[in-house]
N, C-alpha and C positions, 0 to 999 in steps of 0.2 A: 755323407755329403761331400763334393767337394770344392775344395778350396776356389772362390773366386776368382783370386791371383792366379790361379793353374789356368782356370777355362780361361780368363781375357789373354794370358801369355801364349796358351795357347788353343788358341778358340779354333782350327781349321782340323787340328787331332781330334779335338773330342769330338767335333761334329763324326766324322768317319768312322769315330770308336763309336759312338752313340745309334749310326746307323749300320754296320757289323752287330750291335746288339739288337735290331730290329725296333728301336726304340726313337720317336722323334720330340724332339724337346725344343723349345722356341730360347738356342742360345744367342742369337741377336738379342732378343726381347732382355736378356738376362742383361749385357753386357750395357743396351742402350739404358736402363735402369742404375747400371752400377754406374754409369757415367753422369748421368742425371742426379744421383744420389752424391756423390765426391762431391759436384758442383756443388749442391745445396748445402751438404756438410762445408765447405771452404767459407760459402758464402755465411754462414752460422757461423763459424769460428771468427771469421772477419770482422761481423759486426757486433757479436759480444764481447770481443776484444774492441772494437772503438767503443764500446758501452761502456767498460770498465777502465778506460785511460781516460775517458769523459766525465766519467763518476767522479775519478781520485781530482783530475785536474776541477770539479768545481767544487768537492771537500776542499782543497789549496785555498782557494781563491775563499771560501766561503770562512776560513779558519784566518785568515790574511783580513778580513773581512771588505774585501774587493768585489766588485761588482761582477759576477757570474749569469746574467742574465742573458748575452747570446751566447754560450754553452749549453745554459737550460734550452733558452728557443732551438739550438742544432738538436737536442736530443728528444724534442718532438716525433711522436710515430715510431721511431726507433723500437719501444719496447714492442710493440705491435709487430712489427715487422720480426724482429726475432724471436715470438712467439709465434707467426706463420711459419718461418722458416721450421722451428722444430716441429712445429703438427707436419710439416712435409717429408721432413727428413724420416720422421716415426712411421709415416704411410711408406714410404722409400722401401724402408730398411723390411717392413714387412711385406711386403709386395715380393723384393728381391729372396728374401727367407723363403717362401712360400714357392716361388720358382724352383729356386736351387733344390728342396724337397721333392720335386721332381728329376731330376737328373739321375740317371741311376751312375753306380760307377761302371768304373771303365777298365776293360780285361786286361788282364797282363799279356805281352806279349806274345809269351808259349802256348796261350787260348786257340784252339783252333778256329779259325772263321767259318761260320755257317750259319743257316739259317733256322735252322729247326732241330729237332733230336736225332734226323736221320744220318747228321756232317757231325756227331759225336764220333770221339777215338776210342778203340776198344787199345787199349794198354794192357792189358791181360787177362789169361783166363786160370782160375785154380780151382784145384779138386778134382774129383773123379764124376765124373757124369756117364753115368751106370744106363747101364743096357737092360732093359726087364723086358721078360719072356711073359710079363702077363700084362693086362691093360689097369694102367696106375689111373683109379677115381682122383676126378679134381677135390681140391680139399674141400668146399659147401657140403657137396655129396655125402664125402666120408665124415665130414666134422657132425652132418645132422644124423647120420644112419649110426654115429658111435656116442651121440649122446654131447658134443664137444660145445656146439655153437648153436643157439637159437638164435636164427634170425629172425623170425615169426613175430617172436614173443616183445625182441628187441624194437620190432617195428611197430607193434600196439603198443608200448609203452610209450616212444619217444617215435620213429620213424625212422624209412629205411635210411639206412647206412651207422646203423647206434644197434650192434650184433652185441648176444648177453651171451657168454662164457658160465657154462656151466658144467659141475663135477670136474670128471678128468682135462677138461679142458680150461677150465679157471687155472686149475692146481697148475697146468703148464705155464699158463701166459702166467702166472705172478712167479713159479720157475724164472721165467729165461728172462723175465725185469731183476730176479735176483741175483741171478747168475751174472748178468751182464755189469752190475752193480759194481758185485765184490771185483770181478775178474778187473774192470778199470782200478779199482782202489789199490786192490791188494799187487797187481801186476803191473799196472801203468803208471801209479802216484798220483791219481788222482782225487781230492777232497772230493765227500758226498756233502752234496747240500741237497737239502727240499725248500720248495720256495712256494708262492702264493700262485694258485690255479687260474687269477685275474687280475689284470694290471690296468693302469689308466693310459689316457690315450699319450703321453709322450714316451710313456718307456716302446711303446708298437710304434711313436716316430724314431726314437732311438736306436732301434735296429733294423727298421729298412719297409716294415711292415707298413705304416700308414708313410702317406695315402693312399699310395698304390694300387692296398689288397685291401683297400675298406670293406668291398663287397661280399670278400671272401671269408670274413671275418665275424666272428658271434658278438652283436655288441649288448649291451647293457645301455641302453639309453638314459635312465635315469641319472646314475651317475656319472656315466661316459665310460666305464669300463669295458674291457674285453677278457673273451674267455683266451688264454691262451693258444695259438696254434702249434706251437713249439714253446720246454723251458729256454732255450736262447735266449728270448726276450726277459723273463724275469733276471736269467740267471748274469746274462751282458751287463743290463741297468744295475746291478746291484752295486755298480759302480759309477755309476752316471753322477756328475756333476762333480767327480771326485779328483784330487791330483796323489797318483800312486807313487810312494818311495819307489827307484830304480830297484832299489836290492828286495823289494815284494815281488818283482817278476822274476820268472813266468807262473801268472795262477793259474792252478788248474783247476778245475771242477768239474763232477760229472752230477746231472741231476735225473731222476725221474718222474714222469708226469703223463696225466692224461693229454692230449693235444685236442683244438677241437677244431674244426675245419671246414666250411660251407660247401669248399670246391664247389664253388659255380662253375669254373670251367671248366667243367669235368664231362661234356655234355659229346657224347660219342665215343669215349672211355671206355674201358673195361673196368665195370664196375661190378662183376661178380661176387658174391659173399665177401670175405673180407679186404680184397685188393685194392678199394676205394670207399672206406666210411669218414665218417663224421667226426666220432671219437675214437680214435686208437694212443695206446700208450708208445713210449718212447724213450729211451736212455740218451741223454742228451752232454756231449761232449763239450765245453768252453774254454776257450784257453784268452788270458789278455797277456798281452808279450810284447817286449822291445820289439822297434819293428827291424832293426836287423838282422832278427832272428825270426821272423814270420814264415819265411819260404820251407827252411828246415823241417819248421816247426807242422805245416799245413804234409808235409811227407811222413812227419811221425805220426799225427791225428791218423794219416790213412794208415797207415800201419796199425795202429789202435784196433781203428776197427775192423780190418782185416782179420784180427787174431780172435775175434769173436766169432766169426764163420770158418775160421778153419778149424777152433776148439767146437765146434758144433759138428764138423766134418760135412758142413755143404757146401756142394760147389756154386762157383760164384762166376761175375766178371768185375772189372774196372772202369772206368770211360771218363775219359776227358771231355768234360760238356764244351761244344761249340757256346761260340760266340750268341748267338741268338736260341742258344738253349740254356743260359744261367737267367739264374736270380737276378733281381732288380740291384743289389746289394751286392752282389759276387765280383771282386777283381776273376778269383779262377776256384774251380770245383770240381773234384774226382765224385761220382754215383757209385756206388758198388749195389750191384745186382744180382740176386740168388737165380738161380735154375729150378723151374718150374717144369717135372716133366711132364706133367699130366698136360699141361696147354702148350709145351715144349715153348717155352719164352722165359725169359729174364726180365726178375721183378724188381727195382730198387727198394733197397734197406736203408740205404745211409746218404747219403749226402755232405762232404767234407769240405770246407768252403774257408779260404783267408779273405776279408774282406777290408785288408789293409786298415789304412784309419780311416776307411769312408762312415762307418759305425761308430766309432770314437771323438768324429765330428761331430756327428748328431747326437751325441749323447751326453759331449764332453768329460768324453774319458780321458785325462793326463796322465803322465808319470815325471817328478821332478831328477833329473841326473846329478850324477856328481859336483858337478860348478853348479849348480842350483836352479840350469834352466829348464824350464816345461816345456813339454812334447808331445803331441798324442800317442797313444798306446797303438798296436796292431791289434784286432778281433779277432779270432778264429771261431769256428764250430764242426763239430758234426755229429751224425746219427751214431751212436753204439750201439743196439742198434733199436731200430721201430722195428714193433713186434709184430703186427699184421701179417705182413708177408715172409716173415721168419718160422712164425706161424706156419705158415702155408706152404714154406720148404720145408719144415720138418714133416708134416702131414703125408707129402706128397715121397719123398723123398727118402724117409724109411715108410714106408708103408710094402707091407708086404702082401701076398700073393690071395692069403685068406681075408686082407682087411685090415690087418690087425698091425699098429702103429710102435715101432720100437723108440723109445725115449735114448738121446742121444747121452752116451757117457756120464758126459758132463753136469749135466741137466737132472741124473737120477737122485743125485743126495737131496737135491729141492723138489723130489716129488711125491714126500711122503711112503715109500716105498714101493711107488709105481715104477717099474721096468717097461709094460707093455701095457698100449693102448687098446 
């Protein structure tokens, strides 16, 4: 969320930041409210301050025992009226909330301007992207012909885009969620937590999620729950409403989790086997940090997960999402994207996002400093990566000439002593 004070100081940036992110938000509407609301608030303080100088002054009089009778008659309708005043201000103040939950944030600077994913920056390319002398099957193909992935089965039980992983192909995907695990803890310092696979609806307003992505989202009607789309949201909240010692940061955490996902607007997509389901799993990066150390910080996240595809040995890219290609939530965000040679395209895996204190606002995440005053916290996050399409670079990527699928190094100690697919 951000700060009131910021949009009314300066309401003419964020309009132009707001429309750079392809997004329109009714900040007059916001501004004419917050002024309307100050009024009412003044006018509230005003009169239950003459309430209470009128009160004492005819306790005085009444203690003196002096005639108090037109003081009483002045404070006729008064309570009424500052009993309208606060049902106004309460409508005010929720009105104005309700707005501001719409505003997304606003890109940092170094954000490239554009409108779509085609004005993204590629920043770099790593790995070796191999030449084959024989025609590489997309991963569906070889995943159902090796036994890897029912999708079939996965869509009579639940429907399409919910792919069941079976034998050698289970054994990988819970592989490369273990792999990814240790390699953050034991290499990066980062705490493993597991957290709850469903949350209620203010930790999804606390990280950017509602309202926005209502539609996108698996809810739980009865008790207002949701299935998680990402741990971000449990793993952010686990902090909400909290004020953190300065010397507790920076926490790190890494979590893993199914993710659940409607993608509605997913609709002309490449939605092939596993490149756009419903349910896929995910290693989930969280950092909460001073925010003078955010920027740093969001360069080592990508570095994090960079050393996940390079200890895998596939090749990748990088990209600086434009302006009108981030998250509702994202000041700025690096994608990192595997190579796909079978459809010869670049898949995203990760997602690595500083989302300054706009998350922290809404969530009221603090941290108290050394003089003892309170601050919001920086957020960060990213992918370690989703396994879907990590999946599907390995498949494709060691797949050799006969079919037959070589297990990456790394990845052989957690594969019960599978070498080759």
């Amino acid at each position: 969320m951000l700060d009131i004070k910021f949009i009314r100081d300066n309401a003419s940036f964020v309009k132009k930041a707001l429309a750079e992110k392809n997004t329109i938000v009714a900040i007059d509407r916001i501004l004419e409210i917050e002024e309307i609301r100050k009024k009412t608030q003044f006018d509230f303080e005003t009169l239950r301050a003459r309430q209470n100088k009128i009160s004492k002054d005819i306790g005085h009089l009444i203690k003196q025992k002096q005639d108090s009778t037109e003081l009483i008659a002045s404070m006729q309708g008064v309570g009424e009226e500052i009993k309208k005043l606060s049902t106004n201000l309460t409508c005010l103040s929720l009105e104005l909330e309700s707005l501001l939950l719409t505003v997304p944030n606003i890109p940092h600077y170094t954000v490239p301007v554009g409108k779509n994913a085609d004005h993204n920056i590629v920043i770099k390319t790593c790995g070796q992207f191999k030449r084959y002398s024989y025609q590489i099957q997309e991963h569906q193909e070889i995943a159902m012909k090796r036994g890897l992935v029912d999708f079939a089965r996965g869509a009579k039980i639940t429907g399409h885009g919910f792919p069941v992983y079976t034998g050698a192909g289970a054994i990988l995907e819970r592989a490369l969620v273990s792999f990814m695990l240790d390699y953050h803890v034991d290499k990066h310092g980062y705490t493993e937590i597991l957290v709850p696979h469903i949350v209620n609806r203010q930790s999804m307003i606390g990280t950017g999620q509602l309202p926005k992505l209502e539609n996108d989202m698996y809810h739980i009607k009865e008790e207002d729950f949701f299935l998680i789309p990402t741990s971000e949201v449990p793993v952010t909240n686990l902090y909400a409403q909290e004020i953190i010692s300065e010397k507790q940061l920076p926490i790190k955490n890494v979590c893993y989790s199914p993710c659940f996902r409607k993608e509605a607007g997913s609709y002309g997509k490449d939605t092939k086997g596993l490149q756009r389901v419903h349910q896929f799993n995910k290693v989930e990066m969280v950092r909460i940090v001073h925010p003078a150390e955010s920027w740093d910080i969001l360069e080592e996240m990508l570095a994090d997960a960079e050393d996940i595809l390079i200890a895998l040995e596939l090749p990748y890219r990088v990209l600086s999402l434009c302006t009108g290609d981030m998250s509702f939530a994202s000041a700025k965000t690096y994608d990192l994207e595997v190579w796909s040679p079978a459809t010869e395209k670049f898949l995203e895996v990760s997602s690595v996002t500083n989302f300054l204190d706009f998350q922290a606002r809404r969530a009221n995440i603090r941290y108290r400093d050394a003089e003892r005053k309170v601050h919001y916290v920086h957020t960060l996050n990213g992918s370690g990566l989703a396994t879907p399409r990590t999946f599907i670079a390995i498949l494709e990527n060691y797949q050799q000439e006969d079919g037959t699928i070589i297990i990456p190094k790394v990845l052989v100690p957690y594969m019960r002593g599978i070498e080759t697919i």
